[in-house]
DSSP file (Angstrom, degrees, kcal/mol; ACC not computed):
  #  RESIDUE AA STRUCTURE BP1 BP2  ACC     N-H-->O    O-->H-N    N-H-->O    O-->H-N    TCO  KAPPA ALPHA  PHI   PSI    X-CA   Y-CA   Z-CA
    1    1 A X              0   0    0      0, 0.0    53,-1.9     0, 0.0     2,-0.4   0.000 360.0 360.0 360.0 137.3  114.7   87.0  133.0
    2    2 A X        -     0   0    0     72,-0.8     2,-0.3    51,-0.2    72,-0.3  -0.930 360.0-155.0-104.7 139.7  113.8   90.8  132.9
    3    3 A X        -     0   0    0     -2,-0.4    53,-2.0    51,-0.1     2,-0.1  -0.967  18.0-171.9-114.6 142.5  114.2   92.0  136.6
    4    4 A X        -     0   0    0     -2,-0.3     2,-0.6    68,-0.2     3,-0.1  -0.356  37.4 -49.2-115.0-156.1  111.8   95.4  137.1
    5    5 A X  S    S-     0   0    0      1,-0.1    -1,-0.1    -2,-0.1    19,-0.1  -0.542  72.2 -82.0 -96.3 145.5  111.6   97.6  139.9
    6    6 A X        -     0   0    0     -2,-0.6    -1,-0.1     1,-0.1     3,-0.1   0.340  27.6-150.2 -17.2 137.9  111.1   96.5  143.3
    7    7 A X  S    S+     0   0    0     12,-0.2    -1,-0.1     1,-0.1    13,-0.1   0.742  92.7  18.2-101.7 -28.1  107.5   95.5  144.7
    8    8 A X  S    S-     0   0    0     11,-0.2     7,-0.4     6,-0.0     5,-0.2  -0.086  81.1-176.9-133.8  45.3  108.0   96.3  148.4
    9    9 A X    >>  -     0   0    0      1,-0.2     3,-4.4     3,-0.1     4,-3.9  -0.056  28.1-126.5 -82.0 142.2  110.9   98.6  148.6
   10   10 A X  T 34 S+     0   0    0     12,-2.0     4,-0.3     1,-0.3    -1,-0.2   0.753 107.2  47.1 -44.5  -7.7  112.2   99.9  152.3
   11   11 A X  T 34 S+     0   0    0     11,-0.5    -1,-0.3     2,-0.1    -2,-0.1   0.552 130.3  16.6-134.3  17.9  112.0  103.2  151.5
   12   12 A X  T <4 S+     0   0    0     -3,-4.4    -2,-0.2    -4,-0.1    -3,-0.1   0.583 133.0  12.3-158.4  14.2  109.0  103.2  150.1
   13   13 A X  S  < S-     0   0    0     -4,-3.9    -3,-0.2    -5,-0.2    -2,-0.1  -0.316  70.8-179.4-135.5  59.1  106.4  100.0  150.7
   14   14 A X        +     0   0    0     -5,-0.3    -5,-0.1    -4,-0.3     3,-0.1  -0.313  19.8 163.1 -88.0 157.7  108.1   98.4  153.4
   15   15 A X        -     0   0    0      1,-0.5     4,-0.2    -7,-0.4    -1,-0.1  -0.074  65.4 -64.0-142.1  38.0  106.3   94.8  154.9
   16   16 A X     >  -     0   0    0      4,-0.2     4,-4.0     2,-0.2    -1,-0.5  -0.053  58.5 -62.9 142.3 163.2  109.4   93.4  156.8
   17   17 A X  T >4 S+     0   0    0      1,-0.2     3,-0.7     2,-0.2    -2,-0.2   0.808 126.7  52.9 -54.6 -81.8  113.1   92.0  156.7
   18   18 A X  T 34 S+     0   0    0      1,-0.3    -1,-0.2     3,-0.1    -2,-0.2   0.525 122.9  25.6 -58.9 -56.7  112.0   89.1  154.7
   19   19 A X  T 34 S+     0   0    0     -3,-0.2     2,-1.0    -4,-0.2    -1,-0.3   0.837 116.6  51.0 -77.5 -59.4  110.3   91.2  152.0
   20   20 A X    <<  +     0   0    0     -4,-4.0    -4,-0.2    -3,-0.7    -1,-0.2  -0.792  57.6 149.8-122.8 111.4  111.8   94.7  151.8
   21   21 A X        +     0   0    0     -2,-1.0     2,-0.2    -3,-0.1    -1,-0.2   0.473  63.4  32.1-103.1 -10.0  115.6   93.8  151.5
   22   22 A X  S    S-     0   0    0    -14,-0.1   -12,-2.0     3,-0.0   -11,-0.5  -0.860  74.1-117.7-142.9-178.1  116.5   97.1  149.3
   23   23 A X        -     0   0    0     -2,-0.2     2,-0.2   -13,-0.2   -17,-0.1  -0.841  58.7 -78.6-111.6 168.0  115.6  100.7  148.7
   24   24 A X        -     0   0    0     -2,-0.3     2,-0.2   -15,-0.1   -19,-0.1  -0.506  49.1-115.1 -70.1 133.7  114.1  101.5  144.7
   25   25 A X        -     0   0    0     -2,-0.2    -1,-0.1     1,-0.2     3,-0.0  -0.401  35.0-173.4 -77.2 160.1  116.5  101.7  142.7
   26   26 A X        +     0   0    0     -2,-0.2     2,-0.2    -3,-0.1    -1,-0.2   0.472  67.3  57.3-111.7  -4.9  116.8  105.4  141.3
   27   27 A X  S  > S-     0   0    0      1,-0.1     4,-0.8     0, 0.0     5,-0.1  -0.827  82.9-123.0-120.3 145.1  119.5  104.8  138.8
   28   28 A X  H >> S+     0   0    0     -2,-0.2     4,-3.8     1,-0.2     3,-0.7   0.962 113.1  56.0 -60.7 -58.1  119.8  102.6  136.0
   29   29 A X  H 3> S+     0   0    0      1,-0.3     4,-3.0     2,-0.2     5,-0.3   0.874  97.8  56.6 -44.1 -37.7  122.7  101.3  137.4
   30   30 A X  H 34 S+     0   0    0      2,-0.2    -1,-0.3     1,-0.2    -2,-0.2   0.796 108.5  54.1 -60.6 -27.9  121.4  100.3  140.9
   31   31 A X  H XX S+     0   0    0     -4,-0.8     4,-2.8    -3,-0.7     3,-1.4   0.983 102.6  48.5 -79.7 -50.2  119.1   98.4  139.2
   32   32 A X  H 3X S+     0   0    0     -4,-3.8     4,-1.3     1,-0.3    -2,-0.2   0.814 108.2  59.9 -40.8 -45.1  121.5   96.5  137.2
   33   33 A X  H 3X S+     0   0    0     -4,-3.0     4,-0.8     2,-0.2    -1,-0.3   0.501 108.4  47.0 -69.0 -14.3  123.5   95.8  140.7
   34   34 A X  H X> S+     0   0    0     -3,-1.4     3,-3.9    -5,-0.3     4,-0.9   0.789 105.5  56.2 -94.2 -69.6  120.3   94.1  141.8
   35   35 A X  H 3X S+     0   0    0     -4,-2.8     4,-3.2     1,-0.2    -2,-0.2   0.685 105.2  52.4 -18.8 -46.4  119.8   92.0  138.7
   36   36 A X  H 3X S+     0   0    0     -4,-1.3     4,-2.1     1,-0.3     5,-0.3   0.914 105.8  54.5 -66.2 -40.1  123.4   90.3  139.0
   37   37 A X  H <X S+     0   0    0     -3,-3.9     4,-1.1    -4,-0.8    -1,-0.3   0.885 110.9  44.2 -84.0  -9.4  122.5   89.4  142.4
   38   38 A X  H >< S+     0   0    0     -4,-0.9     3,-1.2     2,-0.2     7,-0.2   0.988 117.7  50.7 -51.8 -66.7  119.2   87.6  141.0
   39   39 A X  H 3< S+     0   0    0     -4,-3.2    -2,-0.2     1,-0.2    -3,-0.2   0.787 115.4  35.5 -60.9 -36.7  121.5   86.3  138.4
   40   40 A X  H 3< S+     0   0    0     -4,-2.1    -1,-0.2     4,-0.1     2,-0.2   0.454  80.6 127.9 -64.9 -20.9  124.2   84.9  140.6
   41   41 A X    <X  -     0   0    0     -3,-1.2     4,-2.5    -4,-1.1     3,-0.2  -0.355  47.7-156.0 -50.7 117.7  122.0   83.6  143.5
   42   42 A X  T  4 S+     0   0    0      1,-0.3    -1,-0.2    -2,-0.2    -3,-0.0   0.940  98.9  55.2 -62.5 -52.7  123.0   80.0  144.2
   43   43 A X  T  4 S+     0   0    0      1,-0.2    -1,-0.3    -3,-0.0    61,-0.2   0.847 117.1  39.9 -48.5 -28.8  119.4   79.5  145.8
   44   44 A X  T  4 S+     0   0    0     -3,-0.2    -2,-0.2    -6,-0.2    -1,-0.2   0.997 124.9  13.3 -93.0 -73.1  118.1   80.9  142.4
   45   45 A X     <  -     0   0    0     -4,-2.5     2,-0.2    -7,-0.2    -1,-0.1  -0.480  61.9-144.2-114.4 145.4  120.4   79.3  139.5
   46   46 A X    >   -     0   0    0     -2,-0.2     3,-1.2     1,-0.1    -5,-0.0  -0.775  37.5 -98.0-131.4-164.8  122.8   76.4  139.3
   47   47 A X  T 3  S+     0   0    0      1,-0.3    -1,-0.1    -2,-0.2    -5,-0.0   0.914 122.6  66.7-103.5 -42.4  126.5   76.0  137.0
   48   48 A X  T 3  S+     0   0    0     -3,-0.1    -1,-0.3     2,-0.0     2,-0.2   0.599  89.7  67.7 -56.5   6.6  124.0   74.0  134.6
   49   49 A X    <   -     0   0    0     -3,-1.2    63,-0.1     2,-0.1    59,-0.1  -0.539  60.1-154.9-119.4 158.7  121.5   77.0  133.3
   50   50 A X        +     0   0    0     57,-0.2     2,-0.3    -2,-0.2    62,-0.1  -0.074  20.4 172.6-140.1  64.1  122.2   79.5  131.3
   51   51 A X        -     0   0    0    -12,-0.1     2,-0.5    60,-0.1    -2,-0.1  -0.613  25.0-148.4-129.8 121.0  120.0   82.5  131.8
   52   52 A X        -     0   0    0     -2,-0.3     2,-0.5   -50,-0.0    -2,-0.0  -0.797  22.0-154.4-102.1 114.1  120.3   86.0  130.2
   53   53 A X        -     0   0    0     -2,-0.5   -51,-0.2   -51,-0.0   -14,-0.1  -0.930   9.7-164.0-105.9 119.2  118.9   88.2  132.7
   54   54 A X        -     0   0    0    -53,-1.9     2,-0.3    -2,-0.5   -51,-0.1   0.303  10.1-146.2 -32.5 170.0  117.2   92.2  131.3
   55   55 A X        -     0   0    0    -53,-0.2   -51,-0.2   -20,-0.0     2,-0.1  -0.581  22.8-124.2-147.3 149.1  116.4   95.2  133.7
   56   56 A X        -     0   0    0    -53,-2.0     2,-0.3    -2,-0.3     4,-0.1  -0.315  35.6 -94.7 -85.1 156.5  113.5   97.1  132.5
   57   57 A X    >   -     0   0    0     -2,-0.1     3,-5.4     1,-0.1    -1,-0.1  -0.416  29.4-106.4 -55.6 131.7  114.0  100.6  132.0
   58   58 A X  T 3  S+     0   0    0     -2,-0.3    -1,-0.1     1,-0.3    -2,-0.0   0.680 121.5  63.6 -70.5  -1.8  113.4  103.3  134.5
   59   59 A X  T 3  S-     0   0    0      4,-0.0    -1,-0.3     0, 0.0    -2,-0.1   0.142 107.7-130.9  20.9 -48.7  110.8  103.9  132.5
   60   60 A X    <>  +     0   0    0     -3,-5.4     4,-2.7     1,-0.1     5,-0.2   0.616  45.1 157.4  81.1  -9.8  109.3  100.9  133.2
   61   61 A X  H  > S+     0   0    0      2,-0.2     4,-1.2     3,-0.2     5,-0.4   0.728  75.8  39.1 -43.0 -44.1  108.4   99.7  129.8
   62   62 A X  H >> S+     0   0    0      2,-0.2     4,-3.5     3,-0.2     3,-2.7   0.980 117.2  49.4 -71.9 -66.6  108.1   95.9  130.6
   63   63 A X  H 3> S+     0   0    0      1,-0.3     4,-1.6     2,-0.2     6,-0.2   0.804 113.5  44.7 -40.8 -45.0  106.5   96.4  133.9
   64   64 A X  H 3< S+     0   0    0     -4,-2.7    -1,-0.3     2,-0.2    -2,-0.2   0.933 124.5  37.8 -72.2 -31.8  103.9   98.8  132.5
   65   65 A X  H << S+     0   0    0     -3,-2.7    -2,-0.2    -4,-1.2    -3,-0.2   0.855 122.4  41.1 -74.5 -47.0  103.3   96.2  129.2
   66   66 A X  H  < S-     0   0    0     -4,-3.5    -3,-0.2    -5,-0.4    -2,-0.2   0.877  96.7-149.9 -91.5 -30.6  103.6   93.1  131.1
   67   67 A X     <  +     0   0    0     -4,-1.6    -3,-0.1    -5,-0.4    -4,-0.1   0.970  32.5 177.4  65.0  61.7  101.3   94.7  134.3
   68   68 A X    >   +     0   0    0     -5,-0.1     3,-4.0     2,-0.1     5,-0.1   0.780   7.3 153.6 -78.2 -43.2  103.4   92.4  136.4
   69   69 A X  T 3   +     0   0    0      1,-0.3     3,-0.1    -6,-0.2   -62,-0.0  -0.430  67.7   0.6 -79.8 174.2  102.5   92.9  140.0
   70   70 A X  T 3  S+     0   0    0      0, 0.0    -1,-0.3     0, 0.0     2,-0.3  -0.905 112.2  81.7-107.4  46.1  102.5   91.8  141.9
   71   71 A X    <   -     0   0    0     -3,-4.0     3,-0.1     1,-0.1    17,-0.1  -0.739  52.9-174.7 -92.0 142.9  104.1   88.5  140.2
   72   72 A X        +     0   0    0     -2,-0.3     2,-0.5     1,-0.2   -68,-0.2   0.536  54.9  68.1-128.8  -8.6  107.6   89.3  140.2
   73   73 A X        +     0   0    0     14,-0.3    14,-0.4    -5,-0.1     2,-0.3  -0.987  52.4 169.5-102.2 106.0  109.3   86.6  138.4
   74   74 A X        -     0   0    0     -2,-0.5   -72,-0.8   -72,-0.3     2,-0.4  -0.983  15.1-161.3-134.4 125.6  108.5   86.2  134.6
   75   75 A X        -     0   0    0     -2,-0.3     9,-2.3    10,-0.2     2,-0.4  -0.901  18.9-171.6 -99.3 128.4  110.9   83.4  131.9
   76   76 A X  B     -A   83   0A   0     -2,-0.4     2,-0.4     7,-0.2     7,-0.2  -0.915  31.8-106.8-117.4 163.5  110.3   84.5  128.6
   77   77 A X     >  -     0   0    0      5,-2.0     4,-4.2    -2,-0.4    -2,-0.0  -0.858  30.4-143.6 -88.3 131.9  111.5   82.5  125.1
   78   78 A X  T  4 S+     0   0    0     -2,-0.4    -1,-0.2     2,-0.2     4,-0.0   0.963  92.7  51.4 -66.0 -64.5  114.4   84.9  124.1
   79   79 A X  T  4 S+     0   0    0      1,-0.2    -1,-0.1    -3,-0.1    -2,-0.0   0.844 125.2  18.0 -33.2 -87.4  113.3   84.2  120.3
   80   80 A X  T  4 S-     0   0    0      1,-0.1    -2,-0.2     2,-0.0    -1,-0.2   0.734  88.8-119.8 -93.3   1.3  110.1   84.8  120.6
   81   81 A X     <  +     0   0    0     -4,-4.2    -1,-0.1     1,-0.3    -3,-0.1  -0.203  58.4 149.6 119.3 -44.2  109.0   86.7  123.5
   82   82 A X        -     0   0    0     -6,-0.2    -5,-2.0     1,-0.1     2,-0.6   0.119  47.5-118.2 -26.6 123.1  106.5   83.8  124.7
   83   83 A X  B     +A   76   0A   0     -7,-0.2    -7,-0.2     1,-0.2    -1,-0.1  -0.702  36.5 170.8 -80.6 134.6  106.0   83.6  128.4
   84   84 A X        +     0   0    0     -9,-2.3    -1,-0.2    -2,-0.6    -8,-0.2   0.624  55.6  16.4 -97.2 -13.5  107.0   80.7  129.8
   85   85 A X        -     0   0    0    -10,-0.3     2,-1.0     2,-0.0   -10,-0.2  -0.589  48.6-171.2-150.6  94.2  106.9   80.8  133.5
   86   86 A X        -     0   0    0    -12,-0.2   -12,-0.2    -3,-0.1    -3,-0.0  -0.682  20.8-137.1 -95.3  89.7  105.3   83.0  135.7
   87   87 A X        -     0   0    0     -2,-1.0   -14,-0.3   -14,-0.4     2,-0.2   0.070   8.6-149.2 -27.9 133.8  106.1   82.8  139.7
   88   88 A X        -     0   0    0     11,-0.2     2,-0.9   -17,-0.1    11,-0.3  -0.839  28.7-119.7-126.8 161.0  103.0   83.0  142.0
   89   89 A X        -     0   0    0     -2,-0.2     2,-0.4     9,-0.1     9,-0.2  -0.796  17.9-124.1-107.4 131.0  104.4   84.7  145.3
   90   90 A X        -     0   0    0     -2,-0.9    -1,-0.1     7,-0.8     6,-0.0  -0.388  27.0-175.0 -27.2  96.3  104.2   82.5  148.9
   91   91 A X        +     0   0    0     -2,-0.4    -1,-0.1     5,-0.2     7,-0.1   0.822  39.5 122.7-103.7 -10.7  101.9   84.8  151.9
   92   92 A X  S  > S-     0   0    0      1,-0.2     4,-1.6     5,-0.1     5,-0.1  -0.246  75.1-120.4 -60.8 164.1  102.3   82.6  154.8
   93   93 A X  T  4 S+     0   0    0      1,-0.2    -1,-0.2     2,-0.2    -3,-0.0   0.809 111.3  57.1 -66.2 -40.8  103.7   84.1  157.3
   94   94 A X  T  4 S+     0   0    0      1,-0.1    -1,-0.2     2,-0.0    -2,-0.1   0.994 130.8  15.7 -70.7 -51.1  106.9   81.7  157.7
   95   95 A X  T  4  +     0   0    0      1,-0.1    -2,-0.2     2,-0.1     3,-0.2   0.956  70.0 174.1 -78.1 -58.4  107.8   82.7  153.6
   96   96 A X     <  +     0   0    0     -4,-1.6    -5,-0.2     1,-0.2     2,-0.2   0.842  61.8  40.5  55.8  56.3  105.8   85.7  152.9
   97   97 A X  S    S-     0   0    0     -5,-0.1    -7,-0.8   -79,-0.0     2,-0.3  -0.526 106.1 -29.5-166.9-130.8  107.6   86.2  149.1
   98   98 A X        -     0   0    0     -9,-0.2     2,-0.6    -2,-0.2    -9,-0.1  -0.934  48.0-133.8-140.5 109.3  108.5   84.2  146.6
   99   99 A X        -     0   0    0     -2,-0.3     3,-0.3   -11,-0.3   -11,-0.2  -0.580  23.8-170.2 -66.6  92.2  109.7   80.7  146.9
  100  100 A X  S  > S+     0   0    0     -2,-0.6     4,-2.2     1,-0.3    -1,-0.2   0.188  71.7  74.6 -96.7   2.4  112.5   80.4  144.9
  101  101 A X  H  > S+     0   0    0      2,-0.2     4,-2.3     1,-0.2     5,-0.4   0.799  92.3  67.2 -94.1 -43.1  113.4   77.1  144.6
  102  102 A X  H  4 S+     0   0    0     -3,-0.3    -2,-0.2     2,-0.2    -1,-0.2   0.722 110.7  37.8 -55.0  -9.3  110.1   76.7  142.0
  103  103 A X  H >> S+     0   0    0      2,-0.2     4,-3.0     3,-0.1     3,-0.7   0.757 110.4  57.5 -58.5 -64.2  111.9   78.9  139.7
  104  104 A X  H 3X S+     0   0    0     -4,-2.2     4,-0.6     1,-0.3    -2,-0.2   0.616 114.7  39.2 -63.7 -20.0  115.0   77.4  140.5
  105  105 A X  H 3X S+     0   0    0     -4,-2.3     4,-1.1     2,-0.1    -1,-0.3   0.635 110.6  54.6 -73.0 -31.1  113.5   73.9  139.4
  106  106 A X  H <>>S+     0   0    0     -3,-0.7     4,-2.7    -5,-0.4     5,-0.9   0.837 110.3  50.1 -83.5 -30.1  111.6   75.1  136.5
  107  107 A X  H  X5S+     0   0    0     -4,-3.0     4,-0.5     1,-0.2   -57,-0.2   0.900 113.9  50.0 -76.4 -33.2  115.2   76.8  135.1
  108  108 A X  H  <5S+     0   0    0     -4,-0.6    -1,-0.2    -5,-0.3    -2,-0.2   0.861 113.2  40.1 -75.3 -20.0  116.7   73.4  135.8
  109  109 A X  H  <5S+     0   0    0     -4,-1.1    -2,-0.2     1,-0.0    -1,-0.2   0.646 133.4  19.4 -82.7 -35.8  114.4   71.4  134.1
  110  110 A X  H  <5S+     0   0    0     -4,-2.7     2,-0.4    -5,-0.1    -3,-0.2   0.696  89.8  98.6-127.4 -22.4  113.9   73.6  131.2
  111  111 A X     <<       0   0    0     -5,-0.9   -61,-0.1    -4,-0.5   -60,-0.1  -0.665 360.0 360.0 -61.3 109.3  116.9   76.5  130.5
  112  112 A X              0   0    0     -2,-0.4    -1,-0.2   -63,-0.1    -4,-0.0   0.078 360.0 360.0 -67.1 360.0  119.3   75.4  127.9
């Protein structure tokens, strides 16, 4: 999983607790600190998967290649690059994100 920079961030698109849960990160590092909680999220991942999670650069490189929003969830095949799952984001009002247990099923089903 590559995590890139933030789609709604409080401190600068924010659309509601649900939605903007951090500020952009401004440091490589901040960013990195977000990624582990992606990677570690129980909702997310379970003790079977095994999933080597990226941060884009600050820069931007994937996000600007990949033109990702506002899909925010991309699997790629580590060999070759192939996408393999792309997350389509929830708007009703009771989720209004990304519904994370269809990730979290596609990772169980298919992450070695």
């Amino acid at each position: 999983m590559v995590y890139i920079e933030e789609a709604h961030a409080a401190d600068e698109w924010p659309v509601g607790s649900l939605t903007s849960v951090t500020e952009q990160p401004k440091t490589l590092e901040h960013r990195i600190e977000l990624a582990q909680c992606v990677h570690t999220s129980p909702e997310l991942l379970n003790s079977t998967t095994n999933i080597e999670v990226l941060c884009d650069t600050m820069e931007n490189s994937f996000q600007d290649t990949m033109a990702c929003w506002p899909i925010r969830f991309f699997v790629l095949e580590p060999a070759s690059g192939v996408l393999q799952f792309k997350a389509q984001p929830d708007l009703s009002p009771d989720v209004y994100g990304y519904p994370l247990e269809r990730l979290r099923d596609w990772l169980s089903n298919n992450a070695r």
